[in-house]
Phi, psi and omega in degrees: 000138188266125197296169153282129165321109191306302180312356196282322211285183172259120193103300200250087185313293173329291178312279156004287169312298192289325161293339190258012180262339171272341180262005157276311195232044185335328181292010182297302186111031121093179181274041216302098164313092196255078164210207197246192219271132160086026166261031157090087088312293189272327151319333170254346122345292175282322146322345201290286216288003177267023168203019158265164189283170164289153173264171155234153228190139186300149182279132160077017178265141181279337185272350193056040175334180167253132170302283201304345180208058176288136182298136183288330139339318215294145190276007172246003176285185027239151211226145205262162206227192194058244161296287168295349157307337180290325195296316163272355166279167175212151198265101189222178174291149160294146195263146152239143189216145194249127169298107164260176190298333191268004194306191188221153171294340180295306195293336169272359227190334160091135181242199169261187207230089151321294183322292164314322168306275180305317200263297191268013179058073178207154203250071173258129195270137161263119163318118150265214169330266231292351181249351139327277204287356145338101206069358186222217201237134188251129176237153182238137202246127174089015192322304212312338198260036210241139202285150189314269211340319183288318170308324178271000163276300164342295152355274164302313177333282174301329194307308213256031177023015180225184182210124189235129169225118172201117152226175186037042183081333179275172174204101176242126154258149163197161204286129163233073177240121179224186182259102157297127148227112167278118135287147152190161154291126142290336171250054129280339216122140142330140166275167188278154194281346190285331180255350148296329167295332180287345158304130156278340199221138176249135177230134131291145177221146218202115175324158203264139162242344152322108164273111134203297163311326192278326178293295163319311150353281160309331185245030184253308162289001181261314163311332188299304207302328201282284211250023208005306201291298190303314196309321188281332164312345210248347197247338222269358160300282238273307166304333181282329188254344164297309168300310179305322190274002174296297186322320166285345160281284173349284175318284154315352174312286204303317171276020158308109183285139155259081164281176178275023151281262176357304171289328182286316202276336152303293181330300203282024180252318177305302190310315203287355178264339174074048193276177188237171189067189183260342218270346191264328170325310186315289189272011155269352169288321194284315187291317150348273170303313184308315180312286195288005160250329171309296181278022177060027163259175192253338203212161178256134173229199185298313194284338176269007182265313183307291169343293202302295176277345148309348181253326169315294207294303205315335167250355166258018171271011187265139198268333175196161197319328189229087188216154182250186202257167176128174180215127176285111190276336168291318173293311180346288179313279185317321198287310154002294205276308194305016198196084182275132185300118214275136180314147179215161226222042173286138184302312172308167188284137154255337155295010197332139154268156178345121184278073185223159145254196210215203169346158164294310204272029178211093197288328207267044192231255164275147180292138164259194218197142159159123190227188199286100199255223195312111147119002171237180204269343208210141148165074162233152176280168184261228178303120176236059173266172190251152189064170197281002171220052125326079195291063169245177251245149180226133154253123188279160186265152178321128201246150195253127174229108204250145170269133204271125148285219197190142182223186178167128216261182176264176172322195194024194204265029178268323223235196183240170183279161191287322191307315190295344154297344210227331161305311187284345216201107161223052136213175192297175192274166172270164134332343176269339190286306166306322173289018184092345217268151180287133203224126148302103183251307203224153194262063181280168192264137151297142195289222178235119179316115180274193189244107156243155180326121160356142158262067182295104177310111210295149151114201178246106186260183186232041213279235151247157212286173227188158163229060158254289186262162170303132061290163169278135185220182178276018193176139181136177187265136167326127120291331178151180185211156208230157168247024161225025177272170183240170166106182175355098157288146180282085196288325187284298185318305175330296181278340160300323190273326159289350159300315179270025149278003182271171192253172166315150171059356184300098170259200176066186223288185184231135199263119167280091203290167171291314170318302181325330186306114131296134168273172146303108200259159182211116181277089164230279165200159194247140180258159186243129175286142155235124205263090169299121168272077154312110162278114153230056199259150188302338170283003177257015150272348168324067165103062174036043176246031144283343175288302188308293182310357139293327186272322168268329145325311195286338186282307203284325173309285178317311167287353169256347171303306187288334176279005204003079189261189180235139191227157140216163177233137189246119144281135182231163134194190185058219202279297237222163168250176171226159162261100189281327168269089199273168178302130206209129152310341191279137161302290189301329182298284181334313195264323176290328183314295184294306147337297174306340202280100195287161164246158174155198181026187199289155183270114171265085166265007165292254178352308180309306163317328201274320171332302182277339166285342178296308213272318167313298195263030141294304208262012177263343165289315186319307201226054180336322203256333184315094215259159164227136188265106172247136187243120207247113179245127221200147155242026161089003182287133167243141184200028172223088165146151169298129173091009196314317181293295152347300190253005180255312199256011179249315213257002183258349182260015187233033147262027177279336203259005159245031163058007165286101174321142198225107174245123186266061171324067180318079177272028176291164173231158129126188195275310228235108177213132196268010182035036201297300196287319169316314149327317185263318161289324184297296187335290202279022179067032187252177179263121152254126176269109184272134176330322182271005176265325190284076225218177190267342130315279193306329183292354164310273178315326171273340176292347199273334172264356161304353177263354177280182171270149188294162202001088173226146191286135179267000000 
């Protein structure tokens, strides 16, 4: 199938640099993509290898040893070194070979070659992905959805530049050293930080708002689309010439001067970013020198240091899951400055052009574009600042504070108490307040989030692996084993179950029927939706305690981020509920969702409860094997609609009959407490927890009782 020409795309500069910085100095630690669906992300990747040099490689070793430096290891070795390495090597393209999210550990990580095992009794390992991707480039499209297990192989993987497998009596290593490249949408989810850190170098890439770009975009991809073979012929100098100065920065790599002015001015840009560790020093020294080989210098200056950590820092400055992303490019500049850079004579060029092409009818000219636009995958451009040391702006988006009244519902045990009307609220309610109708008064803030205990949902899923709940999964320790499951084989049941078909006296190989085949069951975790229910109606402005339920949702948030779990949020007041959240991997969303989330008016807590079961069984057709945890946070008043209170304890007693595990968060207050929510978990057979228990202690004892039988008090 024929790539889009890498110089074709449009735009996307940032990016450019930076792949062509890993393909200089491959010891960078490979890329991370960030933007949204149809900015040229997998299109301009998969171009990447049509203007890497070719390698070399021993003939017929499946691992691509280096004829000049073959692994001593290697399971097709040992491979001949010296004079005679010349005789067996051969020359081929460099590889990108693709991850998918859904892959199995046999397929990245390579099993034994069942055929050989059974038929001809001999133990021979089949290579997977990581032994492809050896020397060339491994992409992973969606890294962010890609499963813990594959993540902890990628992990090891990168660390030890090798891949070591033993199971079923085998144990074979052999060299895995590759350019890792992710793409992924930030709003599926986060990456986990242990594999975030392992990128070395990061880009956002953010559609084009130029109709004069974007209109090119389109009529480059539709020219690719008419004819392929002429469009790339139309590329194909600029591809030529581009793969020659990569090969020539290579070369020039090794006589960069790094001086010691350079190295204090990397030092002191990371300390002043507060990064944690050595690894961003590291890898802004290597990218550096790429730069300043790339732009044909003999030595590293400001500007290839400036590049370098812009693309290093923007993911390793977030302090946490939900800090947005980006780099203050002015402290960049300052930290930059304080230290001035010592005269130089350079010989080289300072200006370079892009490593892009330009027009169709002008190949050598501005970067193009086009990623899978109808009937493909990505096409819209990417970034459209300009030249391969590009400075452009990374800004977190605008958090919103809308200006706050007060509300507060009435009396008795439908309505809230007068102090707490007068805590929430010091002017009288509106007329729209009164009627029931939803009113925003006020915005509160979340603290600073604490670490809580796990929830789990009893029983055994069968959902996707996870670190929440108990389940069967594709990773985890034998349990036991089935012949009508997928996944692993159980190679000894195997061969037991074709063994006891033999007769007496029976000699020769031993035959293996399709019945015979056993799988593994395997016991590990699961990640789960956990479905948030917000009461944000004015009486939970009562003694700041919408600041504590944000400081505890937020808490409980952090912790399904690390669990990759799936979240959404339903929120009432006023009149009516709403879903500001459906259920989503993104995290982050969630917590702008929740921040955001004004209080005020009457509590519809009928409704809220009826939201949220609506919203469960959506999302149990969607996604069926998924379970779900819902935390219905509440201080149990209903008070908006006639019969409010009534028809709120009739919809809570009759959710015991939708099988969901449930925790029922209690904010009521104050010294005089009317025990509404305590009420409202038995009814719906749920663990109640008080608000003043969800604490980083206290959520010990309520996680333990979401693990109890339903409605027991934690």
């Amino acid at each position: 199938m024929p790539r889009f020409p890498f110089t074709a795309v449009v735009g996307a500069d940032d990016l450019s640099t930076a792949l062509v910085l890993t393909a200089i100095s491959p010891a960078i630690g490979g890329v991370l993509v960030r933007g949204e669906k149809g900015t040229a992300k997998s299109t301009i990747v998969r171009g990447l290898v049509g203007v890497l040099p070719r390698v070399d490689v021993v003939a017929g070793c499946r691992f691509s040893c280096d004829p000049a430096d073959p692994a001593p290891d290697c399971p097709d070795g040992p491979h001949p070194i010296g004079a005679d390495a010349a005789v067996t090597a051969e020359r081929r393209p460099t590889r990108l070979v693709e991850l998918p999210v859904g892959a199995s550990d046999d397929r990245v990580t390579g099993s034994m070659d069942l055929a050989q095992a059974l038929g001809a009794g001999r133990t021979e390992f089949h290579p997977g992905l990581l032994a492809q991707a050896h020397r060339g480039l491994l992409y992973v499209d969606e890294v962010n959805l890609l499963a813990d297990h594959l993540v902890d192989l990628l992990l090891d993987a990168s660390a030890m530049g090798r891949n070591t497998v033993e199971r079923d009596g085998m144990s074979v290593t052999h060299p895995a050293r590759f350019v890792l490249v992710g793409t992924m949408n930030p709003e599926e989810g986060e990456l986990r930080p242990q594999l975030l850190d392992r990128f070395g170098l990061s880009v956002d890439v953010n559609a084009s708002r130029d109709p004069d770009e974007r209109a090119e975009v389109v009529r480059r991809r539709l020219a690719f689309d008419a004819d392929p073979d002429a469009f790339s012929a139309r590329y194909a100098a600029a591809e030529a010439e581009l793969g020659a100065r990569i090969v020539r920065a290579q070369e020039a790599l090794d006589g960069v001067d790094l001086s010691a002015w350079a190295l204090r001015t990397i030092a002191r840009v990371c300390a002043g970013f507060d990064v944690d560790g050595m690894r961003a020093d590291i890898v802004i020294a290597r990218a550096a020198r790429a730069h300043a080989a790339w732009c044909e210098r003999d030595r590293v200056t400001r500007e290839d240091i400036r590049v370098a950590a812009r693309f290093a820092l923007s993911h390793r400055r977030r302090r946490g899951p939900f800090d947005p992303p980006g780099l203050d490019e002015e402290l960049l500049d300052r930290l930059l400055d304080e230290e001035p850079e010592p005269p130089t004579d350079p010989e080289g060029p300072d200006d370079p052009q892009p490593p892009s092409g330009g027009s169709d009818d002008d190949p050598n000219g501005q970067p193009g574009d086009g990623d899978d636009a109808p009937g493909n995958d990505d096409d819209a451009p990417g970034n459209d600042d300009a030249g391969p040391p590009p400075a452009g702006s990374q800004q977190p988006p605008a958090s919103s504070d809308p200006a706050t009244d007060s509300s507060s519902d009435s009396v008795d045990p439908q309505h809230d108490s007068p102090s707490d009307a007068q805590e929430s609220s010091q002017e009288q309610p509106s007329s729209e307040q009164r009627t029931g109708a939803a009113a925003a008064v006020g915005t509160a803030s979340a603290g600073t989030p604490y670490r809580p205990r796990r929830f789990e949902v009893r029983g055994v899923g069968r959902g996707e692996a996870g670190r929440r709940s108990a389940a069967e999964t594709t990773r985890g320790r034998v349990i036991g084993v089935s012949p009508t499951t997928t996944g692993r084989v159980h190679v000894t049941a195997t061969i037991t179950s074709a063994a006891s078909r033999r007769t007496a006296g029976t000699r020769g190989r031993l035959d293996i029927a399709a019945h015979d085949v056993r799988h593994a069951r395997l016991r590990g975790r699961e990640s789960n939706l956990v479905l948030f229910c917000v009461d944000a109606s004015g009486s939970m402005a009562a003694r700041k305690r919408m600041d504590e339920v944000k400081t505890a949702v937020l808490s409980l948030l952090l912790d399904a981020y690390e669990r990759r779990d799936k979240v959404g949020l339903v929120a009432f007041n006023g009149a009516d509920a709403h879903v500001l959240l459906a259920p989503t991997s993104s995290v982050d969303r969630a917590a702008a969702a929740l921040t955001q989330l004004p209080h005020g008016g009457r509590t519809p807590l009928a409704e809220g409860l009826t939201l949220a079961a609506s919203t469960l069984e959506r999302e149990r057709r969607r996604d069926p094997r998924r379970r779900a945890l819902v935390v219905v946070v509440t201080d149990g008043r209903a008070t908006s609609g006639p019969d409010a209170l009534a028809r709120a304890q009739r919809t809570a007693s009759a959710w015991p009959g939708l099988g969901v595990d449930t925790v029922v968060v209690d904010c009521e207050s104050g010294r005089f407490r009317m025990r509404l929510a305590a009420d409202l978990a038995h009814r719906m057979g749920a663990t109640h927890v008080p608000l003043e228990n969800v604490s980083a202690a206290g959520l010990v004892d309520a996680v333990a009782a979401a693990r109890a039988p339903h409605g027991k008090a934690a």
